[in-house]
Phi, psi and omega in degrees: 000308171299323138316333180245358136314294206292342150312317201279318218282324140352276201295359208202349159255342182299307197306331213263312180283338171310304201313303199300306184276000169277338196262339187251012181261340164312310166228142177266168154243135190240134176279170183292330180276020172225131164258154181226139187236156184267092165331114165210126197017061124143349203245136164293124169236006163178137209257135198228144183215004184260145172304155126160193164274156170247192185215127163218183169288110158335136169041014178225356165249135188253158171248111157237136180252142165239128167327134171252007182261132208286132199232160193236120165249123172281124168284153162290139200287111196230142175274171190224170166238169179255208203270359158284014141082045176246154190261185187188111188257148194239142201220070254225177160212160178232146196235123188190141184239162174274120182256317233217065176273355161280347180263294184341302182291263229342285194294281190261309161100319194228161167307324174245359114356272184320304165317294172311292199305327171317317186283328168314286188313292194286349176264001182281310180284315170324295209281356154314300174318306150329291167304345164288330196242166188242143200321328218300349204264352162237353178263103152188188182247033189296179132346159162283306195302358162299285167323323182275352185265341176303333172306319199278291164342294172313293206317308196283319190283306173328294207297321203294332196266002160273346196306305162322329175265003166110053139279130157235141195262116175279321212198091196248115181253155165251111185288332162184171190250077195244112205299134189302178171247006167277162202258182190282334179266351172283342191277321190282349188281307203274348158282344143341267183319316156330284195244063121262337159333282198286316159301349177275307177298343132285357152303302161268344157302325205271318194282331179268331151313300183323296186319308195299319179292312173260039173270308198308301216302332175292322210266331159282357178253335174276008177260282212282358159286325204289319180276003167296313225275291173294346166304320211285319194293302178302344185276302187293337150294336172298313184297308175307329171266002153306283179356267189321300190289331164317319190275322160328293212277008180230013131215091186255019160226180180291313202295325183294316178270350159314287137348338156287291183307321203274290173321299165330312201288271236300316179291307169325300167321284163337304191302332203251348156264023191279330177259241159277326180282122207264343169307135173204132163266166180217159191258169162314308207280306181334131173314291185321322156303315209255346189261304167318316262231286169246038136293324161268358169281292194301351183283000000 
């Protein structure tokens, strides 16, 4: 009896922390700066952005939370040239929230993910923008608001190429405009370098399709010589065994085959006088002996 307390009661702490770790896996909390989306087999099935608890499925739903608060990515300080072919580092930050977090997990998935592309977006547009105006036209003792509106441009061709990934760009400033300190042939070594960069990566990108194309095309040719080969192989055992059975079933008696063999010893014959030398030795037992043999017997 006391053995068989301390089972149930075993059985019964077990039930209880099972119990415990399904109950506490059951619901989350979402804070006020953050959305949480709920993760069921690699796919967002739902987004929660209001604070508070939730309810999910045990042990088969996951929570990934994303900032719901705005966030400042420093771009990296980069050069530009302007359209008077001047050079210029540019030294800029974007100010940004997650707007979209099911496109945001889509798209992107992580924080520095989002972060590269940004940096990618704003520096591509700096320096499109750039390439439109001449130092004097960012260099100068104009008003500010000339210069903020060149801001309002960047800001917007930013927010529009973020947009896509569920980003919205609150803001992009330029922390300052600074003639480089490299001379005009280091700008040109490093756009050099750039697109050998990039010929290379397309090089191998070209090279890795390639590969890719005469891994299939060798893997298709060796499937249709193999079923060439065995088709080939079946088709010639049917035939040897048509083969067989014709000659079976057409000298199915001693008189036929005999009379088969005797048509042989003669193609045999034929074959070994075909050239100049009309001599041939022959044993007792050969057919062609035996064929010759009574042929002069009957003469």
């Amino acid at each position: 009896m006391k053995k068989s307390k301390k089972v149930v009661l075993i059985i019964i702490g077990i039930i209880v922390v099972v119990g415990l770790f399904v109950v506490g896996d059951s619901y989350f909390t979402v804070a006020e700066d953050e959305y949480a989306c709920v993760v069921r087999f690699a796919k967002i099935i739902d987004v929660k952005g209001d604070a508070g608890l939730y309810l999910k499925v045990p042990f088969i739903d996951s929570i990934k939370t994303y900032p719901k608060n705005m966030q400042l990515y420093d771009v990296k300080p980069s050069d530009g040239i302007t359209k008077d072919k001047k050079t210029m580092q540019v030294d800029c930050y974007v100010v940004w929230k997650i707007s979209d977090p099911l496109r945001f997990y889509q798209t992107l998935g992580y924080i520095s993910e989002a972060e590269t592309r940004l940096d990618t977006i704003a520096y591509n547009n700096v320096k499109t923008i750039l390439g439109t105006l001449n130092q004097s036209d960012i260099i100068n003792e104009n008003p500010p608001e000339e210069r903020n509106e060149i801001y309002r441009e960047i800001t917007e061709k930013v927010k529009v190429g973020a947009e896509s990934y569920g980003i919205e760009v609150i803001d992009v400033k330029i922390k300052r405009f600074d003639l480089p300190s490299e001379n005009e042939q280091a700008v040109y070594t490093r756009m050099i370098s750039e697109r050998n960069q990039m010929a290379e990566k397309y090089r191998a990108d070209g090279e890795y399709q390639a590969a890719l194309i005469i891994n299939e095309v060798d893997k298709k040719y060796n499937i249709i010589i193999s079923d060439a080969k065995l088709e080939a192989e079946k088709l010639v055992a049917e035939g040897e065994k048509q083969y067989m059975k014709i000659l079976s079933e057409a000298y199915n008696t001693p008189a036929k085959r005999e009379f088969y063999e005797f048509l042989r010893g003669l193609d045999a014959l034929k074959a070994s006088l075909n050239g100049d030398e009309t001599t041939i030795i022959l044993g007792k037992d050969s057919e062609i002996a035996k064929i010759l043999t009574n042929i002069s017997e009957g003469e």
